[in-house]
N, C-alpha and C positions, 0 to 999 in steps of 0.2 A: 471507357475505363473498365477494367474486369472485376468480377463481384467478387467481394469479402466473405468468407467465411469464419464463421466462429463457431469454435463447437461451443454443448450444451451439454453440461455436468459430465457424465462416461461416458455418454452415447455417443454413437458415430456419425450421427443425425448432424447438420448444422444449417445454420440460418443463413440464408446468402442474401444480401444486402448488395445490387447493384446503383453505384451513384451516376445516375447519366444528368451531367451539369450540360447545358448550351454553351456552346462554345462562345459567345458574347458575354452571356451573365460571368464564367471562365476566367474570363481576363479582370474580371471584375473583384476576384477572390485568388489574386496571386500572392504565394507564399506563405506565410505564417495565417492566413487569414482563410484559405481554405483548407487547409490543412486541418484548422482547428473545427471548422464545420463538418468534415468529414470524421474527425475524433468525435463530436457531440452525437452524429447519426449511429454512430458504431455503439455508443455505452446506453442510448435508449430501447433500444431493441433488445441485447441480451439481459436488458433490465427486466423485462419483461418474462421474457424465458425463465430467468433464476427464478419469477414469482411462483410462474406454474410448475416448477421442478419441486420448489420448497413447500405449494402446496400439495404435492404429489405426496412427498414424503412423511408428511406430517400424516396424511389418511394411512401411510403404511407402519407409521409408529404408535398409531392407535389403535390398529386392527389386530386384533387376536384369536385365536382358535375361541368357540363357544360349544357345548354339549348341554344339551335337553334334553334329561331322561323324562320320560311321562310315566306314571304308576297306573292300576287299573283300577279295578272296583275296590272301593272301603277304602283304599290304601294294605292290604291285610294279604293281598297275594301276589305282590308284585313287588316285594323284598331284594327280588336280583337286582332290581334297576339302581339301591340303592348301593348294593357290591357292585357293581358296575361301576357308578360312580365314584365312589373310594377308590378304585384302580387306575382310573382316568386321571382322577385330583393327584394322583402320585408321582403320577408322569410331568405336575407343573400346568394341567388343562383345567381350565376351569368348569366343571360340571354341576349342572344346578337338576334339583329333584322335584317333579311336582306331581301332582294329581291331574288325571285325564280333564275335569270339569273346569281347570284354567287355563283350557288351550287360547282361546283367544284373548286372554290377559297376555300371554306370554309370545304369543303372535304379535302384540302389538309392544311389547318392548322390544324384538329382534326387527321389527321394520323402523322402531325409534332410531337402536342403537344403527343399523345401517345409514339413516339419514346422515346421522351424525359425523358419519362419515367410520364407523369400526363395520368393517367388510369381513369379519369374520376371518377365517370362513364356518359356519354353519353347521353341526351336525343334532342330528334329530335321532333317539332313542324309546324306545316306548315296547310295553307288556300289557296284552290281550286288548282292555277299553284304548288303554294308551299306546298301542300300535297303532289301532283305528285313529285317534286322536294325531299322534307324527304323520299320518299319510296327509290328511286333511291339512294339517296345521301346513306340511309343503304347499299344499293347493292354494293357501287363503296368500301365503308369503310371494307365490306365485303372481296370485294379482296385487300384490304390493310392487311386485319387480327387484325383489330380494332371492340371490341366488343362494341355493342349500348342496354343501358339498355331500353329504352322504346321512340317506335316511336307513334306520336298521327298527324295521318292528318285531317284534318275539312276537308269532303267536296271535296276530290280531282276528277278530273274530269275519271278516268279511274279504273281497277280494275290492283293489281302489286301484286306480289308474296314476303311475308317477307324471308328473308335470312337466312341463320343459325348464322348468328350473332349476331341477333335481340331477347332481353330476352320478348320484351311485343311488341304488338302492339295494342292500342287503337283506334280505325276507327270511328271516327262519321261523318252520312254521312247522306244524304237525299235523294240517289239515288242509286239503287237495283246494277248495272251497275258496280259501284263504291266499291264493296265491298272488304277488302283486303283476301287474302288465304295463306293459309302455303307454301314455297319453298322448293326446293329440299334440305333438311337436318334441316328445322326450328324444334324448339324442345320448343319453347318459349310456350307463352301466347295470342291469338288472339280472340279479341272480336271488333265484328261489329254491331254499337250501330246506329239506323236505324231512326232517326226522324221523316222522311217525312207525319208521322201521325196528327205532331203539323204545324198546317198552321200559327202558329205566326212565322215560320222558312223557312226562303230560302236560294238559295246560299249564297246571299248578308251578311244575318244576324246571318248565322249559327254560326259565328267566333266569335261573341259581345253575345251570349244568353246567361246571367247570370249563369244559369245551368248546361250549356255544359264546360264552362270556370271553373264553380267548379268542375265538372268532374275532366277535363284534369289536374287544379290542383293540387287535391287531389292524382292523378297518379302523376305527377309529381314529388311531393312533397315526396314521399311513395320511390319510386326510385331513387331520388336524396340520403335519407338516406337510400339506402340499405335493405328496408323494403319488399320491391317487387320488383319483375324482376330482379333475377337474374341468371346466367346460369345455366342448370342445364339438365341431359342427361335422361331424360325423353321423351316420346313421347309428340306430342305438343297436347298445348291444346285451339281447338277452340272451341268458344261460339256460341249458336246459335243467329244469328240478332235477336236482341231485341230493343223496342223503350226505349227510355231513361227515366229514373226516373225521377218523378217531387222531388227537393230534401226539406230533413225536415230543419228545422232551424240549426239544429244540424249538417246538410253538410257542411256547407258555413265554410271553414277554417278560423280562426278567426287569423288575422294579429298582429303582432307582433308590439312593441313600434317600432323598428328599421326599419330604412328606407335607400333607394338604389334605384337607377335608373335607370331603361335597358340599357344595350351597345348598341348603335344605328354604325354599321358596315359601311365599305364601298358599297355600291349598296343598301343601306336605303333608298337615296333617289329618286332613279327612273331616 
C-alpha cells in the first residue's frame, strides 16, 4: 500500500505513514472495517504534530525583544544609558536600566525568562563599569546556554573576549586597551568603533554623544527585529577599529507617534 502523507501547518514537511497490513490479517479487515482502521492510524499521528506545532508557537508568542542597559559607577556618569533607553522604549522595546553591581541579578532573570520559554531575543547595553559588567554578563549567559543577539559597551574600562553565544558585538570606545576580540568558539559579528580622534568625546561624554547613541540604536533596533545578528555557523567576523562616522540626516532614526518609558530596575538607584 503507498504511504500517506499529510502536511503539517505551512510547512512543506509532511509525515508519511506507510500501512503495510499482511495480506491474511487483510482479508480480515475488508471494507468498512479497514478502512476505518486506516482513518484512526491517520488522525493519531497528525495529533501529535498539531501538539508540537502549537507548542512551537505559543514560545514565539511569548518571546520578545529584551534591552539591558548597565549604568557605571554611583549611577552619576552614565546618564546616556538612560537616553538610550527612552529611545528604544519609543520604538515599543522594552528596555530596563540598572546599575553595573546587579549584573548577576539580572543574569539570572534573562536565563529564568529563557527557560520559560521568552527567547528574546537578548540585547545587552552598558557604560564604562557597565560595559565591563554586559561583556561578562554574555559570558555567565553563555554557560546558562542563553543566546545574546547583540552586546554594545560604551567605553568599558578593560579588553574581554565575546563568547560563542554572542551574534554581534558593537564596541565603542576611546581607548586602544579596551578593545573587545573574538573567544574561544565566537562566530558572530565584531566591530571596534574607536573615537578617541574626536576630542568633543571622553569617558564622561561618550554614553550622551548624539551619534554614538544613533549608532547603538540603529544596532539595536536592527536586532531587536531580527534584521541583524543572528546566529549563524560561519567564521567570525571582525572589523578593523575604525573611528565613527559623523552621521547624515538620514541616520538619526525617526521616532515613532508611540510613546513608553524605560523600566527603571532594582539597583537604578545607586
Amino acid at each position: 500500500m503507498p504511504g500517506i502523507c499529510r502536511p503539517i501547518a505551512k510547512s512543506s514537511n509532511c509525515i508519511r505513514l506507510s500501512l503495510q497490513v499482511p495480506s491474511g490479517l487483510r482479508r480480515l479487515f475488508t471494507g468498512g472495517a479497514f478502512a476505518s482502521l486506516a482513518l484512526a492510524a491517520l488522525i493519531l499521528v497528525p495529533a501529535q504534530a498539531r501538539s508540537a506545532v502549537r507548542t512551537a508557537t505559543q514560545e514565539t508568542e511569548i518571546s520578545r525583544p529584551h534591552v539591558y542597559l548597565m549604568r557605571g559607577l554611583l549611577n552619576i556618569f552614565s546618564l546616556g544609558m538612560d537616553q538610550l533607553a527612552a529611545q528604544i522604549a519609543r520604538h515599543g522595546i522594552e528596555a530596563s536600566v540598572y546599575n553595573h553591581t546587579v549584573e548577576d541579578a539580572v543574569v539570572g532573570e534573562i536565563v529564568q525568562q529563557y527557560r520559560a520559554g521568552d527567547h528574546g531575543p537578548y540585547i545587552l547595553v552598558g557604560h564604562s563599569l557597565g560595559a565591563d559588567a554586559v561583556m561578562v554578563m554574555a559570558q555567565q549567559l553563555n554557560a546558562n546556554g542563553v543566546p545574546v543577539a547583540l552586546v554594545v559597551p560604551f567605553d568599558g574600562t578593560g579588553s574581554y573576549a565575546a563568547p560563542r553565544n554572542v551574534a554581534c558585538v558593537l564596541n565603542l570606545t576611546q581607548r586602544e586597551y579596551a578593545y573587545m576580540r573574538p573567544g574561544s568558539g565566537f562566530r558572530g559579528k565584531l566591530q571596534n568603533v574607536d573615537v578617541s580622534a574626536d576630542t568633543s568625546i571622553d569617558h564622561f561624554t561618550i554614553d550622551k554623544s548624539p551619534r554614538l547613541q544613533a549608532m547603538a540604536l540603529s544596532s539595536v533596533l536592527q536586532a531587536a527585529h531580527a534584521e541583524s545578528c543572528r546566529p549563524n555557523n560561519s567564521g567570525p567576523a571582525v572589523a578593523r577599529p575604525k573611528d565613527a562616522p559623523l552621521p547624515k540626516e538620514t541616520d538619526t532614526p525617526q521616532m515613532p507617534s508611540r510613546s513608553a518609558s524605560p523600566v527603571l530596575r532594582p539597583g537604578y538607584e545607586g
